[in-house]
C-alpha positions in Angstrom: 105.4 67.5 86.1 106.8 64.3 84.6 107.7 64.1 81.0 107.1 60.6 79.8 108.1 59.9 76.1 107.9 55.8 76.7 106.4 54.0 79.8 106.7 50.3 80.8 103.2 48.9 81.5 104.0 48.7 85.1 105.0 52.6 85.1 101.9 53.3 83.2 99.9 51.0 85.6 101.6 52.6 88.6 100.6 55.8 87.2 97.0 55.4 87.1 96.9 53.7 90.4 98.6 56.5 92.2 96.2 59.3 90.9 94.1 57.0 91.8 94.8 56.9 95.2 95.6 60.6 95.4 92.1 61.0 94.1 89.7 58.6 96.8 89.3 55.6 94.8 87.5 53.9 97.3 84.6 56.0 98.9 85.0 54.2 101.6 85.5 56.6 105.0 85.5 53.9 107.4 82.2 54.2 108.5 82.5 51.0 109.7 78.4 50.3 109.9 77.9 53.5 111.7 77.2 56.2 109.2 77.5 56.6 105.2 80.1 58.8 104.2 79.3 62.1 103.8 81.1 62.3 100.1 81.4 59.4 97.4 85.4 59.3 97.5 85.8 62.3 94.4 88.9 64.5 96.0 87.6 66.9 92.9 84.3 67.5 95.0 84.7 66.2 98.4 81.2 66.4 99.7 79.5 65.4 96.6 77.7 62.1 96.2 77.1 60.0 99.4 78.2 56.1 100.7 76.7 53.4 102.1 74.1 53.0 100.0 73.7 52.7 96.3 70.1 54.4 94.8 68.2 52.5 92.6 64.9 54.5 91.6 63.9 58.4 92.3 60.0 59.3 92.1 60.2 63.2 92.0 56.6 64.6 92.2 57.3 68.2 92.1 55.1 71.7 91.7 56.3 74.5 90.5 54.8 78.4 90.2 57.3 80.3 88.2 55.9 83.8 89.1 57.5 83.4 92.6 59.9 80.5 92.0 58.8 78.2 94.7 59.3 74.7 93.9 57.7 72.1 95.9 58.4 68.7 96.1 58.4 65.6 97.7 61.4 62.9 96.4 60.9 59.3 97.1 64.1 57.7 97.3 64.5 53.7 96.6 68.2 52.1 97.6 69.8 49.5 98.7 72.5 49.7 101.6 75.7 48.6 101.0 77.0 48.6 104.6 75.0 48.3 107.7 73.8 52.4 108.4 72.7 54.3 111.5 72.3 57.4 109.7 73.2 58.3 105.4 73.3 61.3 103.7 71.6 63.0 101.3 72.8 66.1 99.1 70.6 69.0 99.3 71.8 72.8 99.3 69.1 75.4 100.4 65.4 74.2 100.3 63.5 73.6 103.6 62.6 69.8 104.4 59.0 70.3 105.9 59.5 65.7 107.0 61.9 62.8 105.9 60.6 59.0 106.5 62.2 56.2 106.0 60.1 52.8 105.0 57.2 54.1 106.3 58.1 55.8 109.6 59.2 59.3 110.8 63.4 59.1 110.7 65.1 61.9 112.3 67.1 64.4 110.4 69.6 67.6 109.8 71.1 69.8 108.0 74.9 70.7 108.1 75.3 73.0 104.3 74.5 71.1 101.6 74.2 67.4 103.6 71.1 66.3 105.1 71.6 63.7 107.8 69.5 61.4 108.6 68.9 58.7 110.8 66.5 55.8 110.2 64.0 54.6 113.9 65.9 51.5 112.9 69.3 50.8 111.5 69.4 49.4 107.7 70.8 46.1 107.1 73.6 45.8 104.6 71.9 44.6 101.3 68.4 46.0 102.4 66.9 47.8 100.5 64.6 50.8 102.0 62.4 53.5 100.8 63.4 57.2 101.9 60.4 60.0 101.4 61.9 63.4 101.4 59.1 66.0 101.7 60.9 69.9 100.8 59.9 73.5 99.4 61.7 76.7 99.1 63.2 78.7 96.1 66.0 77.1 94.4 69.4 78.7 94.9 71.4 77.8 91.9 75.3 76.6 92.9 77.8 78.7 91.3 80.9 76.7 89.6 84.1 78.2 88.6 84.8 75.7 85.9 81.8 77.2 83.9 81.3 80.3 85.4 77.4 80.1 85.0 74.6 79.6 87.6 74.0 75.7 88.1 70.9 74.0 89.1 67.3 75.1 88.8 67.2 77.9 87.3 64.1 80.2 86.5 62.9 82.1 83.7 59.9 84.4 82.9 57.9 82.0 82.4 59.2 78.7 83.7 62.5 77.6 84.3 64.8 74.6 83.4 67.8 72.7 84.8 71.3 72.7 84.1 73.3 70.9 86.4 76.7 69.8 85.1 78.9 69.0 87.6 77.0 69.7 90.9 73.9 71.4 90.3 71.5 68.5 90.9 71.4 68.8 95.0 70.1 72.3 94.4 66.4 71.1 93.8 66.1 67.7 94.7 67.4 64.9 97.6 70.2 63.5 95.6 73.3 60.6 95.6 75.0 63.7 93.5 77.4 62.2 91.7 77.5 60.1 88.3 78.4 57.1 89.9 75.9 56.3 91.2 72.8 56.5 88.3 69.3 56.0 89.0 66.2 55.5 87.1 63.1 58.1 87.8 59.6 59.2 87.6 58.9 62.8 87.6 55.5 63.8 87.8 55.5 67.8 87.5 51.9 70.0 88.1 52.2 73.4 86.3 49.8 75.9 85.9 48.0 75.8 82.8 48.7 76.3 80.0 52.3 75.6 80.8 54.4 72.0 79.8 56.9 70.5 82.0 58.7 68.5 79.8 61.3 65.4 81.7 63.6 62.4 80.7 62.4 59.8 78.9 59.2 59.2 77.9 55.9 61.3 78.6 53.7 58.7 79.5 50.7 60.8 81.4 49.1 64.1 81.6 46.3 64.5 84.4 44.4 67.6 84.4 43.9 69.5 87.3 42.0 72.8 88.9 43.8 75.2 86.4 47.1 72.9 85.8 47.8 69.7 85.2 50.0 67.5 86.0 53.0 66.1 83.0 54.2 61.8 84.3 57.4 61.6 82.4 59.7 57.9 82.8 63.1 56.8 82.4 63.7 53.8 82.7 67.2 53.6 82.1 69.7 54.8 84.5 70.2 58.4 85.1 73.6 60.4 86.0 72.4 62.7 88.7 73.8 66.2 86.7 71.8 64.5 83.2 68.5 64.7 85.3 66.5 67.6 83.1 63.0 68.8 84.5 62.0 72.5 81.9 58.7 74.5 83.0 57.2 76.7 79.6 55.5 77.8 77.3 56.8 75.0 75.3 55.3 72.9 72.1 56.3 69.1 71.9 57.3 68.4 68.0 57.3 64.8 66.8 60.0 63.9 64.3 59.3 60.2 63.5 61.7 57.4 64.2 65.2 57.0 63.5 67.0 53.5 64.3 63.5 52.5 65.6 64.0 55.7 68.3 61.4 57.8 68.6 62.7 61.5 68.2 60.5 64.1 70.0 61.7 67.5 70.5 60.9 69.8 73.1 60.9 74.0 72.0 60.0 77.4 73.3 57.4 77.7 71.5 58.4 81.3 70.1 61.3 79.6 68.7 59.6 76.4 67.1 59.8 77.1 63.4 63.5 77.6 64.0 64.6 75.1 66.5 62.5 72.6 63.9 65.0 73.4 61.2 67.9 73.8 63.7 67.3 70.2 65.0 66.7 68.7 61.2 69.6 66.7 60.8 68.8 64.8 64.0 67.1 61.6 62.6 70.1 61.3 60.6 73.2 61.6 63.2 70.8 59.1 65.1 71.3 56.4 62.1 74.6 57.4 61.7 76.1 57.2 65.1 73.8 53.9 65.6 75.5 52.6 62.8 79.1 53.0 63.8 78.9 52.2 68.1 75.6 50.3 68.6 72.2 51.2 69.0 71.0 53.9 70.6 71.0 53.4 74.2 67.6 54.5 75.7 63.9 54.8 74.9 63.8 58.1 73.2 66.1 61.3 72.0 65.3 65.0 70.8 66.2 68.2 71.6 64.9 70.9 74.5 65.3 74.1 73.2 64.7 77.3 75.6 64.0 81.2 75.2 67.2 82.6 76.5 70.9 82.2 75.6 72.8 80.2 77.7 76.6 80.3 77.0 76.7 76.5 76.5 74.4 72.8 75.5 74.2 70.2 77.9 73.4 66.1 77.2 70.8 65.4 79.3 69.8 62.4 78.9 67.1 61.5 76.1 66.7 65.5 76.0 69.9 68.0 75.4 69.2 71.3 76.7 70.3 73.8 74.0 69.3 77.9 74.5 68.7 80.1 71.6 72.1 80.8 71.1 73.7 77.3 71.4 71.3 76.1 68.8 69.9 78.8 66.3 73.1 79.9 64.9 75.2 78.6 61.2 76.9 75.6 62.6 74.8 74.2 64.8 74.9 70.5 63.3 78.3 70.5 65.2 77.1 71.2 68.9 73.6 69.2 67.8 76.2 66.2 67.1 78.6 66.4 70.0 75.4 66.4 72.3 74.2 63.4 70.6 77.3 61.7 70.7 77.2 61.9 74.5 74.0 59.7 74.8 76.8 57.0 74.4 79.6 58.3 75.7 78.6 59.9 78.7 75.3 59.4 79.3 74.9 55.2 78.6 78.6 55.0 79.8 79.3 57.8 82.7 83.0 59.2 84.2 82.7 57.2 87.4 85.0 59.9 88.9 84.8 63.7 87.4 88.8 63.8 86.4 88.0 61.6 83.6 85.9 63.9 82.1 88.1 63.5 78.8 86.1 60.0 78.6 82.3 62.2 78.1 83.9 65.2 76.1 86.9 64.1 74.0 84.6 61.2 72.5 82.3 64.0 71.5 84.6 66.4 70.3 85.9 63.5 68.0 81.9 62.5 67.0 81.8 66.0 65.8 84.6 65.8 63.2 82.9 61.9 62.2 79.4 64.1 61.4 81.5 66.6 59.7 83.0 64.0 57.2 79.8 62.1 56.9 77.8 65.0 55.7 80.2 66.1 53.3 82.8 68.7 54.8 86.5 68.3 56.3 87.6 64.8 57.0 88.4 63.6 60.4 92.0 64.0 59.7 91.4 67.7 58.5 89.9 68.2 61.5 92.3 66.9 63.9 94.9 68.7 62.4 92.7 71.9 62.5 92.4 71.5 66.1 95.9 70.3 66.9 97.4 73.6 65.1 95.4 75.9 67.0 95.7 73.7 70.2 99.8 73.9 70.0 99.7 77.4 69.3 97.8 78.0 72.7 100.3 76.2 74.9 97.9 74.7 76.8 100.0 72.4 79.0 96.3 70.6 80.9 97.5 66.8 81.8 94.3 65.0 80.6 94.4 62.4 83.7 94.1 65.2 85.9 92.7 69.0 84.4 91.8 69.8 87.7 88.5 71.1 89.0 88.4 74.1 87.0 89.4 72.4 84.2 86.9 70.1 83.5 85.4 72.2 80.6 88.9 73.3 79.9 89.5 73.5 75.9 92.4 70.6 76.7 89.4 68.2 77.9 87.7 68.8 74.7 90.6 69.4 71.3 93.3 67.0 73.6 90.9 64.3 74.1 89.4 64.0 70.6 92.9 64.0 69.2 93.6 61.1 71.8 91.0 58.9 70.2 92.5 60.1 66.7 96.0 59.3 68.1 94.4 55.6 68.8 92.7 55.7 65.2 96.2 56.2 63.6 97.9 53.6 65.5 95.3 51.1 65.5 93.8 51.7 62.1 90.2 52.3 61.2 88.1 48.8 61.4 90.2 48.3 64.7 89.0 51.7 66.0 85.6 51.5 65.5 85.4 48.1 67.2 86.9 49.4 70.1 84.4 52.0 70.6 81.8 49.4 70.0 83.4 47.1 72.7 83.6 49.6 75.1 80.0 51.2 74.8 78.3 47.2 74.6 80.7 46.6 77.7 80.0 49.4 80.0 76.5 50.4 78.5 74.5 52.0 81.5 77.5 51.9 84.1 80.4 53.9 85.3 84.0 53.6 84.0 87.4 55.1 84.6 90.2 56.2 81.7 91.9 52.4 82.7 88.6 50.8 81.5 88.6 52.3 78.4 92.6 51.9 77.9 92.0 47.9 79.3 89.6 47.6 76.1 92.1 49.2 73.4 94.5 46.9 74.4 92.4 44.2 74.7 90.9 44.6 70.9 93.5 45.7 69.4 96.2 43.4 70.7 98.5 45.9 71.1 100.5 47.0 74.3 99.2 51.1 74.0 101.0 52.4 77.3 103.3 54.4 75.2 100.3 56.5 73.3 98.0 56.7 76.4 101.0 57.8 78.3 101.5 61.3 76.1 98.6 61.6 75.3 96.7 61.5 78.6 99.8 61.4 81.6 101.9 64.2 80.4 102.2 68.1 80.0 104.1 68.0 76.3 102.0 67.7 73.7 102.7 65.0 71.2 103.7 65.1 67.7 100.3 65.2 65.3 99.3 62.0 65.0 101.1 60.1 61.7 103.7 63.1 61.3 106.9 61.6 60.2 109.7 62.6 63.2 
């Protein structure tokens, strides 16, 4: 590895371009009109994702019976082709695709792992746009991902099930373009046996009773990182919290654990106004909390509705991880890594929003807690390059402590009123697309005034850790 205690901005520049290219920038596998790549151009997950085509709506109408597991489900698919296609790819691991049809008329596919293939009767014209109808059914197998060690995907419970699908978990139940740069809006329209809830981004806009279920019509109409996609099957109770920054807050909870959760998620109109306040308004139509009956090791921001499990969010201390998945409606979720080694951009921004509650509501200041964090982080000699933790270090501690202290290393050298108008700039200038650590740097510099290639450079392109931010040398 390269120690770099100053770079020129061409060095830093070169940098980023290089492990940009090491990385598959483009997508682009030289199809050459014939057939979308079968991965997005992410070296961290080769096969994940899809080219040729960019999706622009989903319509999942699924049925589930959690006493054998057996989802069905039929995905209708809206895109636009951005090259001239023979064939495309979808991601889909396991399941059993019964018929796929494309505008209307019977396409031929097939399966090779977790890519189906298939082939229009006609060939799409780039800048079409055509309808692809996926009709599938089998038992979910959830993927298995070393950088979390936990089952990812659809995963079941006694009595229903819910979905958890950071980084690749989303092709294990649905059709997908599985990667985040490539977001989508959706309709979900989920039949249950009664007296079950399914519970969806967004907004629950429809529940149609049926022969002994009934059937939930949730919609998002703002774009949608495949792995932020969140269907849950329960015994669940839907508790209304009011409006915060003109957002309705609606929680979903097991509903053994309601009174708790309730409690657990109080706070949450609050950090709402508060986070509002200081980057912009919240970004989509609605926010709250899903909350299931089993302990789960971790919380996840998906979208409009973090998935927390018992223990994640009914323990002393959970205004922290109730914060952090907030933050990430922003950061994250409005503005997605548009490759996964800049995961930093999704959980470093969060880390920090956790030490901005922590202040707000009373405890240790930001600078306390940066320096809490630093102390323990230099003791562990964690040695993670930020600009590249690797695929089994995306949820890596260095992600996390090293990236928040980034954004307090920008703080410090910026000052305050500068800081907080970069994050503004950055969220209002990339609000519901996909970014990459230069965007983010592009806007620092470009607010601030300042050339920052010498902070970004030890904090995000080198092993060594940096002095604590402020320390005298």
């Amino acid at each position: 590895m390269i120690m770099m205690r100053r770079l020129s901005a061409a060095l830093v520049a070169l940098t980023l371009v290089l492990i940009t290219a090491a990385y598959g920038g483009s997508g682009d596998k030289g199809d050459k009109g014939k057939a979308g790549a079968p991965g997005i151009g992410d070296r961290y997950f080769p096969t994940l994702g899809n080219g040729g085509y960019d999706v622009e709506h989903y319509t999942l109408e699924l049925s589930y019976e959690p006493g054998d597991d057996v989802l069905a489900g039929t995905a209708t698919i809206e895109a636009e082709a951005t090259k001239a296609l023979k064939s495309f790819n979808l991601d889909l691991a396991g399941l059993e695709v019964e018929s796929v049809t494309v505008d209307g008329d019977e396409a031929e596919f097939e399966r090779d792992d977790a890519e189906l293939i298939v082939t229009p009767a006609e060939s799409l014209a780039k800048g079409g746009t055509f309808t692809t109808e996926v009709e599938y059914s089998g038992v979910p197998d959830p993927e298995s991902d070393p950088s979390l060690g936990i089952p990812l995907g659809w995963i079941p419970l006694d009595d229903g099930s819910y979905v958890l699908s950071e980084p690749n978990g989303a092709q294990t139940w649905y059709p997908v373009n599985d990667h985040p740069s490539d977001k989508a809006t959706y309709t979900f329209r989920i039949t249950v046996p009664d007296p079950l809830i399914a519970a969806a981004n967004g907004l629950l806009t429809e529940q149609v009773p049926g022969d002994g279920s009934t059937t939930y019509v949730w919609e998002s109409g703002d774009p949608i990182a495949s792995y932020l996609v969140e269907v849950a099957v329960g015994n669940f109770v839907i508790v209304e919290d009011g409006t915060a920054a003109g957002v309705p807050i609606r929680h979903v909870f097991a509903a053994d654990l309601a009174d708790e959760a309730t409690e657990a998620a109080a706070e949450t109109p609050e950090m709402v106004e508060f986070f509002s306040e200081e980057w912009g308004p919240y970004p989509f139509e609605a926010y709250g909390a899903l909350v299931v009956d089993t302990p789960l090791g971790v919380a996840l921001e998906t979208q409009t509705l973090s998935l927390f499990g018992s223990d994640t969010a009914l323990f002393a201390g959970s205004e922290a991880i109730f914060a952090h998945e907030l933050a990430h409606q922003w950061f994250g979720d409005a503005v997605s890594p548009e490759r996964w080694r800049d995961i930093w951009l999704n959980e470093g921004f969060a880390t920090y929003a956790e030490w901005m509650w922590k202040e707000h509501d009373g405890g240790e200041s930001i600078a306390e807690s940066a320096e809490d964090i630093y102390r323990g982080f230099e003791a562990s000699g964690d040695d993670t390059v930020l600009l590249d933790p690797g695929p089994d270090g995306l949820f890596g501690a260095a992600v996390y402590e090293r990236g928040g202290l980034t954004l307090y290393a920008l703080r410090v050298e910026v000052g305050d009123d500068v800081f907080t108008e970069i994050l503004r700039t950055y969220f209002e200038k990339f609000d519901n697309q996909s970014v990459t650590t230069a965007d983010f740097v592009d806007v620092a510099e470009d607010v601030s005034g300042k050339n920052l290639d010498e902070l970004f450079a030890a904090w995000l392109a080198q092993a060594e850790l940096p002095p604590f931010p402020g320390a005298s040398a």
